[in-house]
C-alpha positions in Angstrom: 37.9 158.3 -16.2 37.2 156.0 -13.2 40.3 155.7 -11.1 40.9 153.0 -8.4 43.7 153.7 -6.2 44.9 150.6 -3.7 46.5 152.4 -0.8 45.5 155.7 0.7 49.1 156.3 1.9 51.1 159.3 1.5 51.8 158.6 -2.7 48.2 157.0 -3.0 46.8 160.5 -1.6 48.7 162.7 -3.7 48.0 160.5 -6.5 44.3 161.0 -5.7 44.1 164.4 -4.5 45.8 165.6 -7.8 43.5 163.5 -10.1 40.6 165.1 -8.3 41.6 168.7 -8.2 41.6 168.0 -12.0 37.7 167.6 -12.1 38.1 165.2 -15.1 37.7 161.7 -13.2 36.2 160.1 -10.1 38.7 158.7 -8.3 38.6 155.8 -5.7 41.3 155.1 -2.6 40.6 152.2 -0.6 42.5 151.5 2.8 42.5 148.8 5.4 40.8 150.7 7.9 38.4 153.6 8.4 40.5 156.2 10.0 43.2 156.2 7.1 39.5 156.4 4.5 39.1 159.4 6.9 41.4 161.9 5.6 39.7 161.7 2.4 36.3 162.9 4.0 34.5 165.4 1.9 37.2 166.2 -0.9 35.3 166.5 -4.1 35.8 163.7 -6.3 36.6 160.9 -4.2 34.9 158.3 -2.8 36.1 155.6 -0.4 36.2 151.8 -0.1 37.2 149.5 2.1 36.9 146.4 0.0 39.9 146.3 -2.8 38.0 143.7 -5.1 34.4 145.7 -5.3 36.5 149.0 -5.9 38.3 147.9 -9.1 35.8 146.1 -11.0 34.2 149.3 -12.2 37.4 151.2 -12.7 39.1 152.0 -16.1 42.7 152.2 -14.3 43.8 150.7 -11.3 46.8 152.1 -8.7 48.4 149.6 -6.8 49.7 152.4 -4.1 50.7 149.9 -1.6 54.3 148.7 0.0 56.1 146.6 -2.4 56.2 143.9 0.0 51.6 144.0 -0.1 52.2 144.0 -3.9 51.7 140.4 -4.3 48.9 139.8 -1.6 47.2 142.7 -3.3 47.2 141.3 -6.9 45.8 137.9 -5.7 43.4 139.5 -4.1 42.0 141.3 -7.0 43.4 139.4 -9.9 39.8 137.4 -10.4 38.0 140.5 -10.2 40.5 142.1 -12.7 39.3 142.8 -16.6 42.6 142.2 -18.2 41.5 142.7 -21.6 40.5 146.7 -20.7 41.7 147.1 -17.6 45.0 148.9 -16.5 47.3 148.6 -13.5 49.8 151.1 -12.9 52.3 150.5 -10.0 54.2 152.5 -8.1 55.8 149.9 -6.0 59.8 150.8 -5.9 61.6 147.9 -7.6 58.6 145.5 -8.3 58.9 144.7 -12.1 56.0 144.1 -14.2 57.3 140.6 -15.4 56.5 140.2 -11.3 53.4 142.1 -11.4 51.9 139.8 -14.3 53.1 136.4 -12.4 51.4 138.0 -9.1 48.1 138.4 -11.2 47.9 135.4 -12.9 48.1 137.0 -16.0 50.9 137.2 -18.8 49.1 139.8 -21.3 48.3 142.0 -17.6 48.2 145.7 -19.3 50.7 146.5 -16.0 53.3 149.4 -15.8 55.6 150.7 -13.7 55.3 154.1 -12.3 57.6 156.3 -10.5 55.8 159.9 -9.3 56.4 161.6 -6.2 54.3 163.4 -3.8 54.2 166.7 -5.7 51.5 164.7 -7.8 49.2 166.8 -5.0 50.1 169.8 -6.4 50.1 168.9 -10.2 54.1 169.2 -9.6 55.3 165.6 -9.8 58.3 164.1 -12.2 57.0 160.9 -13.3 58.9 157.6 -14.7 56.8 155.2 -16.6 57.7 152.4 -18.1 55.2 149.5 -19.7 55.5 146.1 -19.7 55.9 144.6 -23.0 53.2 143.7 -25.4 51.1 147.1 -24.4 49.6 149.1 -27.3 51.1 152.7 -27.6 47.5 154.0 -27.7 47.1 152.6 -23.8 50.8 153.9 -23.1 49.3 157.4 -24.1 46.0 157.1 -22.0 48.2 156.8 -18.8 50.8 159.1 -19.9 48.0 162.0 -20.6 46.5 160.9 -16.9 50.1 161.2 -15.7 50.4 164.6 -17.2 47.9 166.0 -15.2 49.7 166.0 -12.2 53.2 167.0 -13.2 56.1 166.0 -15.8 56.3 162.6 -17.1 59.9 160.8 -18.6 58.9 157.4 -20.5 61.8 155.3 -19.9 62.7 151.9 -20.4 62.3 150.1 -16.9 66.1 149.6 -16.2 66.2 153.1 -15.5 62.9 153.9 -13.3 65.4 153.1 -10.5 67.6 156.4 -11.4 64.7 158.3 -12.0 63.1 156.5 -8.6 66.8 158.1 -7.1 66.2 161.3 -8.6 62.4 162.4 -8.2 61.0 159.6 -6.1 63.6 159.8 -3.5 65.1 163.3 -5.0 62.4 165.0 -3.8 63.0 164.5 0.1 67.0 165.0 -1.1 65.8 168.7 -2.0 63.7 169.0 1.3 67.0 167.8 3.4 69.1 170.9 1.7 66.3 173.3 2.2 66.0 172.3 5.6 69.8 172.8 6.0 69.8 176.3 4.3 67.1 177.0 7.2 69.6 175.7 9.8 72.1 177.8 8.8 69.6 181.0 8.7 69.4 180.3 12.1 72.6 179.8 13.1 72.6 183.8 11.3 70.0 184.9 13.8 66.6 184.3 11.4 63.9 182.7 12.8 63.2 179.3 11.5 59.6 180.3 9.8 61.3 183.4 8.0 64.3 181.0 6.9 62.2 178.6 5.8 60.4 180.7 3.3 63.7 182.5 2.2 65.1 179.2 0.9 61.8 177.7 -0.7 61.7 180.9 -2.2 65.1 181.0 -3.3 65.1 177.5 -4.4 62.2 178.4 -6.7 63.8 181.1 -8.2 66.7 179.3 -9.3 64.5 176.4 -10.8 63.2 179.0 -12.6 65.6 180.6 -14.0 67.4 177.6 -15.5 63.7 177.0 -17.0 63.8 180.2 -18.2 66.8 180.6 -19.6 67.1 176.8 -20.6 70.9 176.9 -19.2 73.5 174.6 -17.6 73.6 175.5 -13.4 77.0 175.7 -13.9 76.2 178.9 -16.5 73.6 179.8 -13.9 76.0 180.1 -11.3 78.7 182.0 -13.0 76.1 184.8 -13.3 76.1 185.5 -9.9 79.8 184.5 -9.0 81.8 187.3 -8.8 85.8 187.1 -8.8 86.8 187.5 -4.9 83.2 187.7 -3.9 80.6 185.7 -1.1 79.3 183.8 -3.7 82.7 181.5 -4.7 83.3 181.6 -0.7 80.3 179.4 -0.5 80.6 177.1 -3.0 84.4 176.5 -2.2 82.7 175.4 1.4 80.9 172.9 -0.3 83.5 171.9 -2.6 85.5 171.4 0.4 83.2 169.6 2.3 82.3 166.9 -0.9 79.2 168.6 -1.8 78.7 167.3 -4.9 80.5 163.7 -4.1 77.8 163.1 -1.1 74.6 164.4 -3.5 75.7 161.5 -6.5 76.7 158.7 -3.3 72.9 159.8 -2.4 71.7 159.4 -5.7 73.5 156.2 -6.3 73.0 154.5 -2.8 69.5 153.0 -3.8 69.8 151.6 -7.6 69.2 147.9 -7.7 68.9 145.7 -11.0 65.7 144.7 -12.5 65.2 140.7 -11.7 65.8 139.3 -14.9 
């Protein structure tokens, strides 16, 4: 599959760098400038571009990767170069709707969706939202879903909720990163260096992930497994009980939901 990806940012790159790890397409990132095209230099499986309208022409999907507020210059730009009747444009714009996305383009039938990944994509580890615009035939909502498989878990959703799930793995992932990072902080504070820390808590983080995969459990069943009455375990979560733990996390969670525009 030929792959065009508008934006060789952070989620464009991961995006890219997943999809080419696969072996299975050539993928495309274009960028404003030379340098940013630089990073790319050499990976097998994608080539470069610094002209947005040549780079989509041949391409059976197209990314817009770009910030939401570039999403409209972007799709006038390439929405005469655009093949809407096989063509399809996959956003992941946070909280650009693909009623918008088909004025921006000109185009009412536009085969656009709305997808929410995160930069795990990289490492084949993402949680994916996608939701498609109305009109689309399921057979093209499976293409992109089988594309977005390959680089991690995907949730189809309506697209009232790609903002929770935006909250939760778009967002969630740097949430997960902050309490890792504070886990470290406090291995410090203990007297571990930051390096050793560091990979005690990834690692610890991993293990719990997988045991509730494992054991296909509630965390709250996880916990009491290793909660014992009057021991160091309940000490610590009363801490965080204490100091609104789980308020803070689902204020976090909550802080960036907006409405679709009707």
């Amino acid at each position: 599959m030929k792959i065009t990806i508008i934006g060789a940012g952070n989620m464009g790159g991961a995006l890219a760098r997943g999809w080419a790890g696969t072996g299975m397409h050539r993928v495309t990132v274009t960028a404003r400038s030379e340098e940013t095209l630089a990073r790319y230099a050499g990976i097998t499986g994608i080539c470069t571009s610094l002209d947005n309208v040549s780079a989509v022409r041949d391409a059976d999907i197209i990314v817009l990767a770009v910030k939401p507020w570039l999403v409209e210059s972007v799709c006038r730009q390439i929405a005469g170069a655009v093949d809407f009747g096989r063509q399809m444009i996959l956003s992941v714009a946070a909280n650009v709707f693909t009623d918008t996305l088909r004025n921006y383009l000109g185009n009412e039938q536009a085969k656009v969706l709305y997808v929410m990944p995160n930069i795990a994509a990289e490492y084949c580890e993402s949680m994916t939202y996608l939701a498609a615009a109305s009109g689309i035939a399921d057979d093209d909502i499976a293409i992109v879903r089988e594309l977005l498989l390959q680089v991690g878990k995907v949730k189809a959703c309506a697209e009232k909720d790609v903002a929770a799930g935006n909250m939760l793995s778009g967002c969630g992932i740097a949430y997960v990163m902050r309490f890792i990072h504070a886990m470290m902080a406090g291995g410090v504070e203990m007297g571990l260096y930051p390096k050793e820390a560091q990979e005690i808590a990834m690692q610890t983080m991993k293990g719990a992930v997988a045991v509730l995969e494992g054991q296909k459990i509630h965390p709250e069943v996880a916990i009491d497994k290793v909660t014992t009455p009057g021991g160091l375990t309940i000490r610590g979560l009363n801490e965080l009980d204490h100091a609104g733990f789980n308020s803070a996390v689902i204020r976090c969670l909550k802080a960036g939901l907006v409405e679709p525009r009707k």
